[in-house]
C-alpha positions in Angstrom: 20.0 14.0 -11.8 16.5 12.5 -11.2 14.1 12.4 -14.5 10.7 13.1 -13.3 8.4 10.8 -11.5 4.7 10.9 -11.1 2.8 10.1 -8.2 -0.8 8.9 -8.9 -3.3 7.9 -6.0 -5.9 5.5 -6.4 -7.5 5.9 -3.0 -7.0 3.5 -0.2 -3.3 2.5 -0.4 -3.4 2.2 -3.7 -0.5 4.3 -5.9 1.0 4.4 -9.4 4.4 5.5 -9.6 5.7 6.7 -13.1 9.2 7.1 -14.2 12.3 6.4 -16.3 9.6 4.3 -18.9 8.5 2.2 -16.2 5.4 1.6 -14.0 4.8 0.7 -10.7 1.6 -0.1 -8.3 1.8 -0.3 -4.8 -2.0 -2.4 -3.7 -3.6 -1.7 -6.3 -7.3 -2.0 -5.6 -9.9 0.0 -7.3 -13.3 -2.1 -7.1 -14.0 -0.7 -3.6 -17.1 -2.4 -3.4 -19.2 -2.5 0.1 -18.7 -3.7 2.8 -19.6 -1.7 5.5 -16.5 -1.1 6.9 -16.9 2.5 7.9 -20.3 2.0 9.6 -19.9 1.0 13.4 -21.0 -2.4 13.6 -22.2 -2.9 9.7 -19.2 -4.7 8.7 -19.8 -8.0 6.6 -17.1 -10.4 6.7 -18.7 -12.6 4.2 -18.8 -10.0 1.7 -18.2 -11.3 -1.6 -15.1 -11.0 -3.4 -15.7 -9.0 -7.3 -13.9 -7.3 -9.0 -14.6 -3.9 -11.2 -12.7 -5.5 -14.5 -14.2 -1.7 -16.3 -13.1 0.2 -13.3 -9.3 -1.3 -13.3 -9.2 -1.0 -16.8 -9.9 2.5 -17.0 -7.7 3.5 -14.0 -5.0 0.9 -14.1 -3.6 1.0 -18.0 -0.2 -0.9 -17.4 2.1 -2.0 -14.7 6.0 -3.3 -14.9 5.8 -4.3 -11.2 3.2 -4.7 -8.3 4.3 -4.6 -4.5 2.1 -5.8 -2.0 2.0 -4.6 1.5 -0.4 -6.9 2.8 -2.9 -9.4 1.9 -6.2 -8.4 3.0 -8.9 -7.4 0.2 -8.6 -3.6 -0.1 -5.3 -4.0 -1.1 -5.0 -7.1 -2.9 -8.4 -8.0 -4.4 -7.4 -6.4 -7.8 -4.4 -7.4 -8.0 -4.8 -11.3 -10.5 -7.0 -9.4 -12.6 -3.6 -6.8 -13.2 -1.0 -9.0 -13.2 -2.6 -11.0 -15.8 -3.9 -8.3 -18.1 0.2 -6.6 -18.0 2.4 -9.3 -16.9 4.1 -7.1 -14.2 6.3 -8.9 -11.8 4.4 -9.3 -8.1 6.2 -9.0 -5.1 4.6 -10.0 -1.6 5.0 -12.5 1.3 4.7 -16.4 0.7 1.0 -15.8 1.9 0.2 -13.3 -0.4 1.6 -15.2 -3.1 -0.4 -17.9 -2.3 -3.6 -16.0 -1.9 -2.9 -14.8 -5.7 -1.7 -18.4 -6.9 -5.4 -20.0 -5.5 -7.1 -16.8 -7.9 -5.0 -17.9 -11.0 -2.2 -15.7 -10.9 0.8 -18.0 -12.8 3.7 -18.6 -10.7 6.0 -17.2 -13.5 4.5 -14.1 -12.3 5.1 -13.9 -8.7 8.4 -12.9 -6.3 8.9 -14.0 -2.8 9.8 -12.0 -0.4 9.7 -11.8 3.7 12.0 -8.3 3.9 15.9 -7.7 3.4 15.9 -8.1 -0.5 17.0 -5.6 -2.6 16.0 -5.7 -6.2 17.4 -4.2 -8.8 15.2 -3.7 -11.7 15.6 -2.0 -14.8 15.8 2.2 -13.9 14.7 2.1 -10.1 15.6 -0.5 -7.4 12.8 -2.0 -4.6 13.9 -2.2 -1.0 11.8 -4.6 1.0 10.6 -4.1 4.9 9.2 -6.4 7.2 6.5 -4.5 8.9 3.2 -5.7 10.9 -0.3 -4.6 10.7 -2.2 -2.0 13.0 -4.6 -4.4 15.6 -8.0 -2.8 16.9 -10.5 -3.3 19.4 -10.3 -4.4 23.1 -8.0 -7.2 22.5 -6.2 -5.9 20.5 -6.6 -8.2 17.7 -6.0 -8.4 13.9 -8.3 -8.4 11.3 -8.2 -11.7 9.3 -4.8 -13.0 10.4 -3.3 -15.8 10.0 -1.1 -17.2 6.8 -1.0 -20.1 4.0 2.3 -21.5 3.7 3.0 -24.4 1.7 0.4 -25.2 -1.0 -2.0 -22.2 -1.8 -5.6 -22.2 -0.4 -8.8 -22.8 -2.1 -10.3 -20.1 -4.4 -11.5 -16.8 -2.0 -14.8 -16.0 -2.2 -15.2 -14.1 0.4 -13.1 -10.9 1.7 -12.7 -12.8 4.7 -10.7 -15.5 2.9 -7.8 -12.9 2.1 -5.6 -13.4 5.2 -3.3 -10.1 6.0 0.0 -13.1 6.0 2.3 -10.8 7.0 2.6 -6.9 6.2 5.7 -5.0 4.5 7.1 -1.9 3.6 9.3 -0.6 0.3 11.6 1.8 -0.4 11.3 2.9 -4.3 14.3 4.6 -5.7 14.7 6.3 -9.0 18.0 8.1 -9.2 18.8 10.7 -6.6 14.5 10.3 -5.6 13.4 7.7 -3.4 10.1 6.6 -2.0 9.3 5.0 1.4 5.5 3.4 1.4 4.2 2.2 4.7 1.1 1.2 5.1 1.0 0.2 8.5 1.4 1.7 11.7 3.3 -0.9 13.1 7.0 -0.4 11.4 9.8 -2.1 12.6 11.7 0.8 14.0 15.2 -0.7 14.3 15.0 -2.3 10.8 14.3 1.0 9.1 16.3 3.9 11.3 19.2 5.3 8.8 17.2 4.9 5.5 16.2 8.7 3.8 13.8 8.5 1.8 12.3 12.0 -0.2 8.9 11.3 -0.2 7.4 9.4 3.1 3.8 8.0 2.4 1.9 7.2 5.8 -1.5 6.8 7.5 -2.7 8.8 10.0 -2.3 8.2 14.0 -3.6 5.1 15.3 -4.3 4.9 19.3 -2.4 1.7 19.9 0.9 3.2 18.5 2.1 5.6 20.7 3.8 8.5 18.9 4.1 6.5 15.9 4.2 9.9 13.5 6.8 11.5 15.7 8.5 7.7 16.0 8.5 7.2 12.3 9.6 10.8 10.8 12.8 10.6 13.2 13.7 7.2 12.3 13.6 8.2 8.6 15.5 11.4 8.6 12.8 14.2 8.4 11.9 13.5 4.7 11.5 16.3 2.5 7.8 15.3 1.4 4.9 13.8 3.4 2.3 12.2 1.9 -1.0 10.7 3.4 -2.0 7.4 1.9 -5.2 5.3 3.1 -7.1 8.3 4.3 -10.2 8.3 2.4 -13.8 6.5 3.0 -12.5 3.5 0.5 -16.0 2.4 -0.2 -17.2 5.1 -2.1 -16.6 6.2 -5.5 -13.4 6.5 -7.2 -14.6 9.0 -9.1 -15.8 11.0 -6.3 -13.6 13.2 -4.2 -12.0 11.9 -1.2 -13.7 11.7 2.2 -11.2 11.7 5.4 -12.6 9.5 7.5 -8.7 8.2 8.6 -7.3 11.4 10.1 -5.5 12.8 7.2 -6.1 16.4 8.2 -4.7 15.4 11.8 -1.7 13.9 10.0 -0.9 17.0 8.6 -1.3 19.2 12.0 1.4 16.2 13.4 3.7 16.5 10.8 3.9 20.2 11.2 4.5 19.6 14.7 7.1 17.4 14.6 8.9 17.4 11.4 8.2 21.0 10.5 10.8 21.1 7.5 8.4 18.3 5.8 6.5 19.6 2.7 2.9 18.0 3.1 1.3 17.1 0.2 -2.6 16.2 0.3 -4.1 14.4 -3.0 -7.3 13.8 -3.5 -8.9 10.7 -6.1 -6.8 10.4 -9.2 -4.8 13.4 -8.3 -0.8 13.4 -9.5 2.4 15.1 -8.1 5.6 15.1 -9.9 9.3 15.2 -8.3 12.5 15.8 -10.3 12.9 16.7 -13.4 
């Protein structure tokens, strides 16, 4: 028997997963400052890095572990500022790592991991996924790639400076209840066909990966729950109700299509769900 656990989002990719006395954040970036992003041709890439400290505070009240599915600002930006303030364990890519190391988070801090590990913490258990990042545009390139092995960089600045260095997935289990969080199109297919999870969170289609909904829901099973994650127009308020600018509402026609036995659930801002109990 599962105990209950509670979904929160955060917008963008960013969750809080509650259970069994224990708290976990999946890119937890609240600051959403802008950057022009969603404007065709407004976006900055020498937009300055800040961070919100009252916004995380008030949304973000404690962590036991942070996982990291990439490196780039919208999902990592927040992320020393936490760590710091609740001493939760980190877990992310050498890169990432790094990228957290040159804005002072302490190594004591910080896991390593590049997919295959298994950790088994204290009530629930973290199953890592290598995964890659969705490319755009007519090359079909990736925005801010590359990686920092070895020593870390110098300090970012800019959100240019925080490199994607490699994406991931994770598979959250509490109990009988387990929790599959990707947050990139681009999943490693082979790698993750026979895992179930309960509650799938995904992003909407992306033109460069064919069927990828269809592709994704098979490989896992069918899960029982569907949930959109990194929907909204993350540049806008928190505090203001979600705008789908990612294809959310298309997500849920797909799912319907193809995995009609799927429960979708749709959250807006700061919106919770609860499983088991």
């Amino acid at each position: 028997m599962t105990s209950e656990i509670t979904v929160r989002w955060l917008g963008t990719n960013a969750w809080e997963i509650r259970g069994a006395g224990k708290t976990i954040l999946v890119d937890p970036w609240v600051t959403r400052f802008q950057t022009g992003a969603n404007i065709p041709g407004a976006f900055d890439p020498d937009t300055p890095l800040t961070i919100d400290e009252k916004a995380v505070d008030e949304y973000v009240t404690d962590a036991d572990c942070v996982l990291i599915t990439h490196g780039h600002y919208d999902h990592i930006a927040d992320v020393p500022y936490i760590a710091k303030r609740t001493g939760a364990t980190v877990i992310g890519t050498e890169t990432h790592l790094n990228l957290l190391r040159a804005m002072g988070t302490a190594d004591k801090l910080l896991a390593q991991v590049g997919g295959g590990e298994l950790y088994r913490f204290d009530g629930y258990t973290v199953e890592v996924f290598r995964s890659s990042h969705g490319v755009s545009g007519k090359h079909k390139s990736l925005l801010f790639a590359g990686t920092h092995p070895g020593e870390p960089p110098r300090r970012p600045t800019k959100i240019k400076h925080l490199l994607e260095g490699g994406s991931l997935s994770f598979l959250v289990t509490f109990g009988e209840l387990s929790m599959f969080f990707v947050a990139n199109p681009g999943f490693h297919e082979r790698e993750i066909a026979g895992i179930r999870p309960t509650v799938m969170f995904m992003q909407g289609a992306n033109p460069n990966y064919p069927r990828y909904e269809e592709r994704l829901l098979k490989a896992t099973g069918y899960p029982k729950y569907v949930i959109p994650t990194h929907w909204d127009d993350f540049e806008l308020p928190l505090s203001k109700p979600a705008v789908d600018i990612f294809g959310a509402k298309e997500l849920k026609k797909k799912v319907a299509e193809v995995s009609p036995s799927s429960r979708f659930i749709m959250l807006d801002h700061l919106d919770s769900h609860v499983f088991g109990g």
